[in-house]
N, C-alpha and C positions, 0 to 999 in steps of 0.2 A: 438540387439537393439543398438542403437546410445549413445553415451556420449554424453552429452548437460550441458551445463554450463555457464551460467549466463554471460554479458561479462557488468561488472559492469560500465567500461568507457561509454557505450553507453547507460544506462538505467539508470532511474530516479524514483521517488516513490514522490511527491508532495501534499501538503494538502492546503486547506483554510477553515477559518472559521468566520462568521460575527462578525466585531468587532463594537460595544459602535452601532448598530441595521442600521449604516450607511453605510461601508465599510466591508473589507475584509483583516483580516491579514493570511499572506500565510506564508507557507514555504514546508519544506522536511526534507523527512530521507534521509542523505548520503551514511548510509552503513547498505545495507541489502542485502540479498540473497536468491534465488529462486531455490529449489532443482525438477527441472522436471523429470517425470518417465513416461515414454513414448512418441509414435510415433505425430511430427507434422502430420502427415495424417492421424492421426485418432485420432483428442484431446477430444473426446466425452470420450475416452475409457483410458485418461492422469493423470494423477496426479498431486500434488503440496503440499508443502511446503514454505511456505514464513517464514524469521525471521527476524527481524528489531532490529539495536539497537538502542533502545532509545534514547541511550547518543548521536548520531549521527545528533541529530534533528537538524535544523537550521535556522531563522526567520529573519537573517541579524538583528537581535538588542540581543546583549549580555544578559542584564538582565531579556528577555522575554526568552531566550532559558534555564535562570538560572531557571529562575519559572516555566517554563516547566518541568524540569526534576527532581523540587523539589515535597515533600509530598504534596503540593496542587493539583496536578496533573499526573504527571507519575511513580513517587517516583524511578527513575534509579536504586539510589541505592538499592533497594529490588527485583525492578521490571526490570533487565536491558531490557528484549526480549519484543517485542509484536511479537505474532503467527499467522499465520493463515493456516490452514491445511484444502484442499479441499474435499469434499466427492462425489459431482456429478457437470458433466458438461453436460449440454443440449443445444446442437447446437438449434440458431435461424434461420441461413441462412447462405452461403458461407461463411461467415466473420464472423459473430457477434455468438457470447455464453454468457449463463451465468455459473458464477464457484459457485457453492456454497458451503458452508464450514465452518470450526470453527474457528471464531475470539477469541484472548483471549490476553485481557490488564488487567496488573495487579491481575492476579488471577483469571477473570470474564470472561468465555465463553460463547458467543453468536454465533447462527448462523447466516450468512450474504452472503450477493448474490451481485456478481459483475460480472458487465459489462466487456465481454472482447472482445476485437475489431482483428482478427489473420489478419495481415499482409501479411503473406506468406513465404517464404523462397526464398535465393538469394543466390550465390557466392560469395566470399568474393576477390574481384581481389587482394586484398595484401597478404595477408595469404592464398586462397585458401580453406577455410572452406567453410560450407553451414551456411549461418545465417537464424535466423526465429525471426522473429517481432512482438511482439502485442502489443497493450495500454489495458489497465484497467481503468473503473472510478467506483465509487459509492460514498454512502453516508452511516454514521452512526451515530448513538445518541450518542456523548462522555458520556451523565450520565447512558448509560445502562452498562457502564465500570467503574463508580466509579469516576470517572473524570467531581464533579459536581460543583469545588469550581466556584464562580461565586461574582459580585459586581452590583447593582442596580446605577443605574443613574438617577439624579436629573430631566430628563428631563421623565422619565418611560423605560422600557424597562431592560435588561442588560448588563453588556460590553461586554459579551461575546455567541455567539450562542452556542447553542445546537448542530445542526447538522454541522459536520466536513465535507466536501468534500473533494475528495483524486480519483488521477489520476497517472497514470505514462504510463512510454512509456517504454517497454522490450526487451532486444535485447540476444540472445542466440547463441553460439557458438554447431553449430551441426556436432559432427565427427563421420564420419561414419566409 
């Protein structure tokens, strides 16, 4: 079997979520890591490991990545990791799967199903590795994580949605 390892420079882990019922505040996790166990030619039959650190978050505004990471929401400090550990993957077609698996933020595991897009695999002309590609998206309920703190606006609505969207693009170092 192949080593495969993450190649952190070229892969990304991205979220948004409706802000004040108008717009969209975005960001990402910087530094997380994807532990694969097994063959790109047979991802049906693959594994996974994802672990994210929290503290890594980043929304380009300082005191929204503070309150991020504070007890209104991710609580870092108790909570550094969010997880998610897959249990089956079921090819849709050439390309597209879905992974499903155990999500768990702050203490609270859920199961959850994500989109995953395989790219395919390439030669790497600088290094000479084989690289393999995919994106991921889906969606989750932050209050099925505990993550319900929220503020009502004078207009109705509230500042902040429920459902988080999250996307990345993966890129893997495959040595044979």
């Amino acid at each position: 079997m192949a080593n495969v390892s993450l190649d952190k420079v070229h892969s990304a882990l991205n979220f948004e979520v409706k802000h004040m019922m108008v717009s969209k505040a975005k960001g990402e996790f910087q530094d997380f890591d994807v532990d694969f166990n097994g063959d790109f030619d047979d991802l049906e039959n693959a594994s996974v490991k994802v672990t994210i650190n929290v503290d890594s978050i980043e929304t380009n505004n300082e005191d929204r990545n503070g309150h991020l990471k504070n007890e209104d929401f991710f609580d870092v400090e108790n909570y550094p990791n969010i997880t998610f550990t897959s249990k089956n993957v079921k090819k849709i077609n050439d390309s597209e799967y879905e992974l499903t698996g155990d999500l768990t933020i702050k203490d609270t595991t859920n199961e959850e199903t994500i989109k995953v897009e395989y790219n395919g695999k390439a030669k790497d002309p600088m290094q000479g590795n084989m690289i393999a590609g995919a994106n991921i998206e889906g969606t989750i309920n932050r209050e099925d994580y505990g993550l319900t703190w929220n503020a009502p606006l004078e207009t109705g609505g509230v500042l902040i949605g429920k459902d988080v969207k999250f996307s990345g693009g993966l890129e893997f170092v495959v040595e044979e």
